[in-house]
C-alpha positions, 0 to 999 in steps of 0.5 A, spaced: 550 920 231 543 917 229 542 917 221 537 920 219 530 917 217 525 917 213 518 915 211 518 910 205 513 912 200 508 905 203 508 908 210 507 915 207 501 913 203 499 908 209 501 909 217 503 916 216 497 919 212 493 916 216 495 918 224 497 925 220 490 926 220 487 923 226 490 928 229 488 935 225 480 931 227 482 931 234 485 938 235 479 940 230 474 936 235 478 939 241 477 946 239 470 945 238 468 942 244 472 947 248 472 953 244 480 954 245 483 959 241 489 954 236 495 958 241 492 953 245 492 947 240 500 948 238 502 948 245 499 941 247 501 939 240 508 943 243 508 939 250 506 932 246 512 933 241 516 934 248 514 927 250 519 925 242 524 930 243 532 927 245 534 928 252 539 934 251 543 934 258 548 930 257 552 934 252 557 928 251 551 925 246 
């Protein structure tokens, strides 16, 4: 089984801050340049999460 993780308090004020809102500036950009209701928004934002989540077919894992 994988440990947990966390952030430290450095990345959480630095990286993380950071990358957290570039993506509400492009999410918000892309609303506004396509007009796109937010249910569109989540479901990219859906999709991407998709590309980070554990492979679950193998139920041995």
């Amino acid at each position: 089984m994988n440990k947990p993780y966390s952030f430290n308090q450095e990345q959480m004020n630095g990286i993380v801050e950071e990358i957290y809102a570039n993506i509400i500036n492009e999410c918000e950009k892309l609303k506004i340049e396509t007009n796109c209701p937010n249910e569109q928004v989540v479901a990219l934002l859906s999709v991407i999460a998709s590309n980070f989540a554990p492979i679950m077919g193998n139920k041995n894992i």
